[in-house]
C-alpha positions, 0 to 999 in steps of 0.5 A, a space after each residue: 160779318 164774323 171775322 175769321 183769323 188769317 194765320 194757321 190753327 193750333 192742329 195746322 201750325 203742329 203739323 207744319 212743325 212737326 213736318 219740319 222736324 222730319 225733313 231736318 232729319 231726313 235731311 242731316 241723315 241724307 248728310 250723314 250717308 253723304 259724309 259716310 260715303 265719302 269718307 270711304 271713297 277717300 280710304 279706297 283712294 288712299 289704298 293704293 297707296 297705303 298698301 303699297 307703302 305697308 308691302 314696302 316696309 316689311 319686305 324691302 329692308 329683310 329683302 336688302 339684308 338677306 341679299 347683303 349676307 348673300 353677297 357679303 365678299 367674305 362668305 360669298 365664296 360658300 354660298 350659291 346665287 339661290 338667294 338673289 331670288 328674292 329680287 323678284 318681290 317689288 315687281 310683286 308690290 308694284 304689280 299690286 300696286 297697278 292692279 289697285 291703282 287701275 280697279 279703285 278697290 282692294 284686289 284679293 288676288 293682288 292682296 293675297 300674292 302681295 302679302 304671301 309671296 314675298 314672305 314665304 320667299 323671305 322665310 325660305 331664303 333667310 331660313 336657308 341661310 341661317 341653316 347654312 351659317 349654322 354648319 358654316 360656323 362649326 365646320 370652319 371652325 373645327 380644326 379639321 381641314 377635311 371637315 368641308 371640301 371647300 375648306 380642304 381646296 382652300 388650304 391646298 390653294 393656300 399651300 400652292 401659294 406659298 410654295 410659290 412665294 417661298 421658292 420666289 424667295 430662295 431664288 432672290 436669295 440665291 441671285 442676289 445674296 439677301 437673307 430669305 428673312 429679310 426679303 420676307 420681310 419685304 415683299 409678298 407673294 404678288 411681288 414674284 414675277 411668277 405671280 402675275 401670271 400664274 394668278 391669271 393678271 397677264 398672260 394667256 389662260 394656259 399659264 393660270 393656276 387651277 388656284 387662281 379664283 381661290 387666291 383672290 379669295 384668300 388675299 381678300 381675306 389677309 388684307 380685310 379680315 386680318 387673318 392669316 393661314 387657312 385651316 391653320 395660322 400661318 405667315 401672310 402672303 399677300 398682306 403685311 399687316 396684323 393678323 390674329 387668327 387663321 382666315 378659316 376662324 375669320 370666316 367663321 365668326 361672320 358667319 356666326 356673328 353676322 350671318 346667322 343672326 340676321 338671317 333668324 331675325 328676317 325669319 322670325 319676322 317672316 313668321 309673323 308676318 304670314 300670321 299676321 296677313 292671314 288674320 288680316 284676310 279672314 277679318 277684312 273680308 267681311 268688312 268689305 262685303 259689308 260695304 258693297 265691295 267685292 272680296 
């Protein structure tokens, strides 16, 4: 009998090979999509997380500063508490976050309102600053006491106070024989029996100067600020330190080399910011529709 070979021929043993070849490659290609897949399953995990933490760092510092301008006790006085609107921006950030974290996808809405709100409400409070120190700076320093109201009831509290502590004076000297010179010397305007009183510490609402808030304000500024004076220099009241300048150029320079300069700054990354976010949402949409995520 004619013997008939037991493995598989030339045309068969090219076919199983070739055979395998695809499935390799159907194989390493399903793989690939795998690995693809899963690569983007981790970056829409770590969104949430990733987003928030961008949101954090451009807003939360600019948002500290423009609350410390506002709040700073030597220019609190001049400005109104508009700016403490700005607190507001990590319950936008936090929202965005929840929304991201309970969808599992970027959220435009959340997207969008954590990027522009914060940043227009930055750049309208910082802006409203910087404008605000600019005329601060030049008001305050002008000679001219008129020049600002609030200038002009602040040296009429300072007046009030040191009226006060001179007739305090005089009546000492005459009671007890001292020199006005020595006990100006000696004591301030808060060592006057009249001054507790007067200044609202003790007593009834009645017996308080119409000048009270604005006589905390102006010893604030003797005993930190080293000033002395208001519109002009004048003798200290409260404090019985150095003193350079009146109170009212003090003020001016924190307005004009603090205030002003860091509000332009939060404005000018403010400004870049809302440039930079809008590239940001015209170019990832595409990019995510592209993926089979909704945009």
């Amino acid at each position: 009998m004619e013997a008939r070979g037991a493995g598989f021929s030339a045309g068969s043993a090219t076919e199983l090979g070739e055979a395998w070849r695809q499935g390799d490659d159907a194989a390493f290609g399903a793989a690939g999509e795998v690995k693809r897949f899963g690569a983007r399953v981790s970056m829409l995990r770590l969104f949430p997380v990733l987003f928030t933490l961008c949101c954090s760092m451009l807003f939360l510092v600019p948002m500290c500063l423009v609350l410390t301008i506002g709040s700073s006790k030597e220019l609190a006085y001049f400005w109104t508490p508009w700016h403490y609107v700005v607190a507001v921006i990590p319950l936008f950030i936090l929202a965005a976050h929840y929304i991201h974290m309970r969808s599992g996808v970027p959220n435009k809405t959340a997207v969008v309102t954590a990027l522009v709100v914060p940043s227009l409400l930055l750049l309208v409070c910082a802006n409203g600053q910087y404008l605000q120190a600019t005329v601060m700076v030049e008001r305050l320093a002008s000679s001219d006491c008129e020049a600002l109201q609030s200038k002009q009831e602040l040296q009429k509290a300072w007046q009030a106070a040191y009226d006060l502590y001179m007739g305090c004076l005089k009546e000492t000297s005459a009671a007890y024989g001292f020199d006005v010179a020595v006990l100006q010397q000696n004591f301030r305007v808060q060592d006057c029996e009249e001054y507790p009183q007067a200044a609202g510490l003790v007593g009834s609402s009645s017996s308080k100067s119409p000048y009270a808030e604005d006589w905390k304000y102006l010893r604030y500024l003797e005993e930190n600020s080293f000033c002395s004076g208001w519109c002009q220099s004048g003798i200290q009241l409260w404090s019985n330190g150095a003193s350079k300048d009146s109170c009212s150029i003090a003020v001016a320079t924190v307005f004009d080399l603090y205030a002003q300069p860091h509000a332009g700054e939060v404005v000018a990354v403010m400004v870049i910011t809302l440039i930079v976010s809008a590239m940001f949402l015209i170019l990832v949409g595409p990019l995510l529709r592209k993926n089979g995520i909704e945009w």
